[in-house]
VOPAGU-2260 file (C-alpha; in pm, 1 decimal, decimal comma):
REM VOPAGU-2260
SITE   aa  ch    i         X         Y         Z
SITE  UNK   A    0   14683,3   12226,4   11219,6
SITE  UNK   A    1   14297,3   12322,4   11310,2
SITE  UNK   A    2   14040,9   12366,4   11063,9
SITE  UNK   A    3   14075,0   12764,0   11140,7
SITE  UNK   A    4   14409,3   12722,2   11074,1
SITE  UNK   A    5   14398,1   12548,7   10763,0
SITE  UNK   A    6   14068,4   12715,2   10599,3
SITE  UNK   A    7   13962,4   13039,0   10510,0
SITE  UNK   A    8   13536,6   13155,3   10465,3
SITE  UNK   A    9   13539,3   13471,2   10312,3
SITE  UNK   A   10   13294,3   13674,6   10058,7
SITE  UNK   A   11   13351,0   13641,0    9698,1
SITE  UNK   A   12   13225,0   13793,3    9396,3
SITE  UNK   A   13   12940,0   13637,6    9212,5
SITE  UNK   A   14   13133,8   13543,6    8899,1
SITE  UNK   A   15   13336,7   13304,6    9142,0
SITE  UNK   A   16   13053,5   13098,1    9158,6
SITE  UNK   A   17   12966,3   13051,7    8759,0
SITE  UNK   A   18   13155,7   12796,2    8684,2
SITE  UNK   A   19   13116,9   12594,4    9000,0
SITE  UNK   A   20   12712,8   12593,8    8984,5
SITE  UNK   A   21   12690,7   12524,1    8653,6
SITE  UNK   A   22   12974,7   12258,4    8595,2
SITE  UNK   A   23   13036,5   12122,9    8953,6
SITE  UNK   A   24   12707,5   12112,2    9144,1
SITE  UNK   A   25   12454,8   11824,7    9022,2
SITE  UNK   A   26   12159,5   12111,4    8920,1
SITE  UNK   A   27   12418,2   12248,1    8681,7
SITE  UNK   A   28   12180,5   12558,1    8685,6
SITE  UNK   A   29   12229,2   12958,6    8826,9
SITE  UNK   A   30   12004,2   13086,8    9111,0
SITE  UNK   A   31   11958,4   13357,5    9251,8
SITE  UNK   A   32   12247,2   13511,0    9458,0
SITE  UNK   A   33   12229,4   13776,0    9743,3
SITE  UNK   A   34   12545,2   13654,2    9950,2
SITE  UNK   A   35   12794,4   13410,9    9799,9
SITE  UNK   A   36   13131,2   13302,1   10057,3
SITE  UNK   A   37   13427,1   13071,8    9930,4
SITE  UNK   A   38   13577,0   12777,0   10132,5
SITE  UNK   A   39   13959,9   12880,0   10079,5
SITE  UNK   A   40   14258,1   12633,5   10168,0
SITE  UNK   A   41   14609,5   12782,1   10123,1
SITE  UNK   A   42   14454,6   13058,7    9936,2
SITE  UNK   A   43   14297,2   12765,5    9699,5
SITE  UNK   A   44   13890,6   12791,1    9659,9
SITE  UNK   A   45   13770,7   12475,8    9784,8
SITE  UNK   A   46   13431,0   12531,7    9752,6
SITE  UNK   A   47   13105,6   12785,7    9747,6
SITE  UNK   A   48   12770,1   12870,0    9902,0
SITE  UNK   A   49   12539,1   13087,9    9790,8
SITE  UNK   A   50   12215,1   13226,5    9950,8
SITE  UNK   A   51   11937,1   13381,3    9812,9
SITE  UNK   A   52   11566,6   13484,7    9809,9
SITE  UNK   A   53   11372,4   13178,6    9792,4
SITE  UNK   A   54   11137,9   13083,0    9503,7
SITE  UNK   A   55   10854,0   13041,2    9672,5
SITE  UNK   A   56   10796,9   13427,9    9754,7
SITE  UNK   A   57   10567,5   13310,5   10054,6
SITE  UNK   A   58   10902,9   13263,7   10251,3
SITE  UNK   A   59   10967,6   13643,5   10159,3
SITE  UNK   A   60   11023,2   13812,2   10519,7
SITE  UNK   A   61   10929,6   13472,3   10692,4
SITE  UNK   A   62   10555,1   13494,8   10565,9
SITE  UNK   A   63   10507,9   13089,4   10564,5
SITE  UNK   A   64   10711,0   13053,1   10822,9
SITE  UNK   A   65   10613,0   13274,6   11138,3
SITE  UNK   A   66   10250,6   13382,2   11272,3
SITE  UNK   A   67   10368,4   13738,6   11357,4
SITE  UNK   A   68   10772,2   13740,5   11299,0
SITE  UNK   A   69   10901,3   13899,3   11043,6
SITE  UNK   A   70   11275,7   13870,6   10954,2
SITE  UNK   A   71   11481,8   13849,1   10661,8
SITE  UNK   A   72   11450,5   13510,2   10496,9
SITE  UNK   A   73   11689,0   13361,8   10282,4
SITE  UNK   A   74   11734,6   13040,4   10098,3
SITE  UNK   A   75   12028,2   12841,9   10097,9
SITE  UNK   A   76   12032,1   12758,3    9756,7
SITE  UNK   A   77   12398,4   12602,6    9647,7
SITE  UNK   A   78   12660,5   12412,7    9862,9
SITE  UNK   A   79   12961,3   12302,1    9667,9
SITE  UNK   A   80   13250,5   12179,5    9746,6
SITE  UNK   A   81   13571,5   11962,6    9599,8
SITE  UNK   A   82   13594,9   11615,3    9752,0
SITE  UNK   A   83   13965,3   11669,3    9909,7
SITE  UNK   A   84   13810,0   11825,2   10207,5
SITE  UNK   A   85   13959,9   11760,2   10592,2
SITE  UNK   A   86   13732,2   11620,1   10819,4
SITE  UNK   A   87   13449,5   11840,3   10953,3
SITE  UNK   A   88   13535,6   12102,0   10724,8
SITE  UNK   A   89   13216,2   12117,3   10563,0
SITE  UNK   A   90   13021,5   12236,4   10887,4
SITE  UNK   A   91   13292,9   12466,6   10953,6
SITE  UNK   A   92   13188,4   12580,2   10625,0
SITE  UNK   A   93   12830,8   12632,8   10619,4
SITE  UNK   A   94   12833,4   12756,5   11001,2
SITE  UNK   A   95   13118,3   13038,1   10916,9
SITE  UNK   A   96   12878,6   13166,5   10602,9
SITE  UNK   A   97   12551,1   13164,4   10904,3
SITE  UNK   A   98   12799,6   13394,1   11114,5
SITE  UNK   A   99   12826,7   13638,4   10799,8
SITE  UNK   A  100   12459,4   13669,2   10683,4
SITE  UNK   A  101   12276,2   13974,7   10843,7
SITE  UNK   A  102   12083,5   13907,9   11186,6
SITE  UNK   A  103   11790,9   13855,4   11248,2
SITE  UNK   A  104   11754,8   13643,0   10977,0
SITE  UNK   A  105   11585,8   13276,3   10864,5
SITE  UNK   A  106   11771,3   13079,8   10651,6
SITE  UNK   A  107   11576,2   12762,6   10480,4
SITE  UNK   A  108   11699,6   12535,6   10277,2
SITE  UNK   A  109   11652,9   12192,7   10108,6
SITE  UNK   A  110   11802,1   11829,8   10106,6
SITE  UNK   A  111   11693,0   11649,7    9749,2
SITE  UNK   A  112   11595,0   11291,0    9790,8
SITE  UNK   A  113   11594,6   11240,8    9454,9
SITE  UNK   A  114   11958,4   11281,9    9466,8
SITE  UNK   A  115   11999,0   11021,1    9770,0
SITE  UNK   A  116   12069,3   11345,6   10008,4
SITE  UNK   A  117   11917,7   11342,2   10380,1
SITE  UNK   A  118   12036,5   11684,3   10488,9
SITE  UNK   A  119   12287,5   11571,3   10703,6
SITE  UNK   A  120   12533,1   11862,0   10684,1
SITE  UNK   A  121   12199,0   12079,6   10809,1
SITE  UNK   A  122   12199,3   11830,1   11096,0
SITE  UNK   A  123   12548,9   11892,8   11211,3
SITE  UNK   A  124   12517,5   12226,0   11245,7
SITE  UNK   A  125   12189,9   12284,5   11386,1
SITE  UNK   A  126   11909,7   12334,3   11145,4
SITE  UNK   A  127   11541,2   12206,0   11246,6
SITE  UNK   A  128   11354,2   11990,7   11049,7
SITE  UNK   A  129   11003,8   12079,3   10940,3
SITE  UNK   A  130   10935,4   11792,2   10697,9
SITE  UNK   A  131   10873,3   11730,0   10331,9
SITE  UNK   A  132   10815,8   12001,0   10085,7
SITE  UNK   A  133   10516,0   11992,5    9834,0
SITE  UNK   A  134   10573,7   11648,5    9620,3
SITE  UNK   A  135   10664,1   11813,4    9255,9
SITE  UNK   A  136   10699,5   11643,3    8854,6
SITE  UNK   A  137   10938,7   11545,0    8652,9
SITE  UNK   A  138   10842,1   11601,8    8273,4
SITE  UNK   A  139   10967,9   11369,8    7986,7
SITE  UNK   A  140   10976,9   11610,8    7643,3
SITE  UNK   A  141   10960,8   11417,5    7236,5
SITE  UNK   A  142   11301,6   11442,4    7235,5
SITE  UNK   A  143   11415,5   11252,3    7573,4
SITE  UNK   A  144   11498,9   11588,9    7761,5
SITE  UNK   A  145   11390,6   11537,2    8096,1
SITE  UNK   A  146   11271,6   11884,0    8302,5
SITE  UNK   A  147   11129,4   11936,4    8626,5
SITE  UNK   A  148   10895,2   12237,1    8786,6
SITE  UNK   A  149   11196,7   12398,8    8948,2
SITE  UNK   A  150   11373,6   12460,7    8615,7
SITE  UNK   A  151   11056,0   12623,3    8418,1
SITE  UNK   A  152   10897,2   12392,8    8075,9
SITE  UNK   A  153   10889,2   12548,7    7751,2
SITE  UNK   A  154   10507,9   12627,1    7675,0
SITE  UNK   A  155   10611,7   12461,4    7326,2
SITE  UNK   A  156   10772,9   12172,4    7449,2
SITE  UNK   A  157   10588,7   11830,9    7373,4
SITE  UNK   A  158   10527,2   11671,3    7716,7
SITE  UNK   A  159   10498,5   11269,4    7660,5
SITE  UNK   A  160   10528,9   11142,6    8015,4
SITE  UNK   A  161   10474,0   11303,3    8372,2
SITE  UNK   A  162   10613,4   11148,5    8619,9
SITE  UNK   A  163   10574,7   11225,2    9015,0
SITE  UNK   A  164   10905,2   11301,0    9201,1
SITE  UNK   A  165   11032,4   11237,2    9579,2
SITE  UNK   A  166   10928,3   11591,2    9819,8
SITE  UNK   A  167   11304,6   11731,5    9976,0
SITE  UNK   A  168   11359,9   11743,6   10317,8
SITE  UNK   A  169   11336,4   12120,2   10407,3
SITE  UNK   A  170   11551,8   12250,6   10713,5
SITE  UNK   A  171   11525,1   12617,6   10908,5
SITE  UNK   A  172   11785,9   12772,0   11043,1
SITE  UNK   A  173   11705,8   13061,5   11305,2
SITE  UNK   A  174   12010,2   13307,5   11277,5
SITE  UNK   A  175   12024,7   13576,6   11573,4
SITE  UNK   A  176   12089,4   13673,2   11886,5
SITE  UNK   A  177   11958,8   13452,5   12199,4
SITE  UNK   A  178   11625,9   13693,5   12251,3
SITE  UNK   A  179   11577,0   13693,4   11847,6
SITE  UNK   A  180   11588,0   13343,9   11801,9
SITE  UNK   A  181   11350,1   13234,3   12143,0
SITE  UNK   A  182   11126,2   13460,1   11915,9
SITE  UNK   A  183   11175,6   13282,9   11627,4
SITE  UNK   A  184   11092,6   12944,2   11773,9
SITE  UNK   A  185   10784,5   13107,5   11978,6
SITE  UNK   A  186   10630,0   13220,9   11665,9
SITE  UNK   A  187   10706,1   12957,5   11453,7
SITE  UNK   A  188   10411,4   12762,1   11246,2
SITE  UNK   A  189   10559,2   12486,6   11166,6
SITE  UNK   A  190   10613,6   12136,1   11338,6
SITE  UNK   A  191   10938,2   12067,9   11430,9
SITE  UNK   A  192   11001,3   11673,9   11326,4
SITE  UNK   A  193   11272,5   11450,6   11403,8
SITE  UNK   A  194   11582,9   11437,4   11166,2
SITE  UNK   A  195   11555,0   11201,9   10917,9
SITE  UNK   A  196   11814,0   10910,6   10805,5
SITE  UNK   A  197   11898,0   10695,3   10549,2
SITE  UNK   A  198   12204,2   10609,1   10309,9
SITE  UNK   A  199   12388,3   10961,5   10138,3
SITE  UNK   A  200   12402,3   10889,2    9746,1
SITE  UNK   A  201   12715,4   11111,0    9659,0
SITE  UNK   A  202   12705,4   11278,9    9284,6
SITE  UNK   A  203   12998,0   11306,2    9065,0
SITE  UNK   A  204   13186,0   11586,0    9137,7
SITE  UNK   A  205   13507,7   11560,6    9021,0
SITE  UNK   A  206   13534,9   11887,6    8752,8
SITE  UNK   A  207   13802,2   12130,3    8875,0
SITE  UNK   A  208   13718,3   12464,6    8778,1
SITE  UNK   A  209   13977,0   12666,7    8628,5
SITE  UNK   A  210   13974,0   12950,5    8898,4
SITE  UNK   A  211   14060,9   12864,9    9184,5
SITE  UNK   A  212   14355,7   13015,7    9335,3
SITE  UNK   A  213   14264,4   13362,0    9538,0
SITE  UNK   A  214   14269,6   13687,7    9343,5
SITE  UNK   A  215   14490,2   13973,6    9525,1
């Protein structure tokens, strides 16, 4: 059978996600969520991704992105998926979810070197590479709890060690019709760069959350 055949991308409820971000996917961490679509197989979830505004509001209607565009800009903030996938599902995936966001829209998101990840999904279905983000630190608290800038520090949190952390690769996606998206690219402000490469580090992510079969 095809991939169409066999899978299913379809909008789910927030709460579907819950358990997946926080037990499944490595930042074990909520974000924010304005459109959320679930991978099914067989009426089985099989995985999530969630978009959302960005948390650097300078992205907020393509700001820091165009010179005189303005579009809808979203953040691709959680891909998750189990590891029993067929081939080339994943881009099915992620390009289905791009078909279901609003138009125009930009759509950026991030691949963490610090977690051995190039961005390589982003490369398969399209996305252009603009480079590193903003290097960022890691913090080392008294009690061995490691944080970094992304997750917030606790103002009464001991800090004994700072320690500087690998930039992620960021990726745009330009998500439109043909005349919308030569506009995109016309106004954009930022170099387009080649794709970069190097050896995937895969996390662990073997927990099965407990909902999974499709709600009716």
């Amino acid at each position: 059978m095809s991939i169409k055949e066999t899978y299913k991308v379809e909008t789910i409820d927030k709460y579907l996600c819950k358990e997946w971000l926080l037990k499944k996917h490595y930042a074990k961490r909520m974000c924010s969520i304005s459109f959320a679509f679930g991978l099914y197989k067989y009426n089985i979830l099989k995985g999530v991704c969630t978009f959302g505004t960005s948390c650097n509001y300078n992205y907020n209607n393509g700001r820091c992105v165009f010179d005189n565009y303005r579009c809808l800009t979203l953040e691709l903030n959680r891909l998750v998926t189990n590891d029993d996938l067929n081939k080339n599902s994943l881009s099915y995936f992620v390009s289905q979810c791009l078909k279901m966001l609003p138009k125009p829209s930009c759509i950026v998101s991030y691949a963490d070197q610090n977690q051995g990840h190039n961005g390589y999904i982003y490369q398969a279905t399209n996305w252009i590479y603009t480079g590193e983000s903003t290097p960022k630190h890691k913090y080392i608290l008294e009690d061995g709890t490691e944080y970094d800038i992304r997750r917030g520090l606790n103002n009464k949190a001991k800090v004994i060690k700072k320690i500087l952390i690998k930039p992620t690769h960021r990726y745009l996606y330009f998500n439109g019709n043909k005349k919308e998206v030569k506009k995109m690219y016309k106004q954009l402000k930022m170099e387009i760069k080649k794709y970069p490469k190097g050896m995937n580090k895969k996390y662990d992510a073997s927990y099965k959350p407990l909902i999974q079969n499709k709600l009716f």
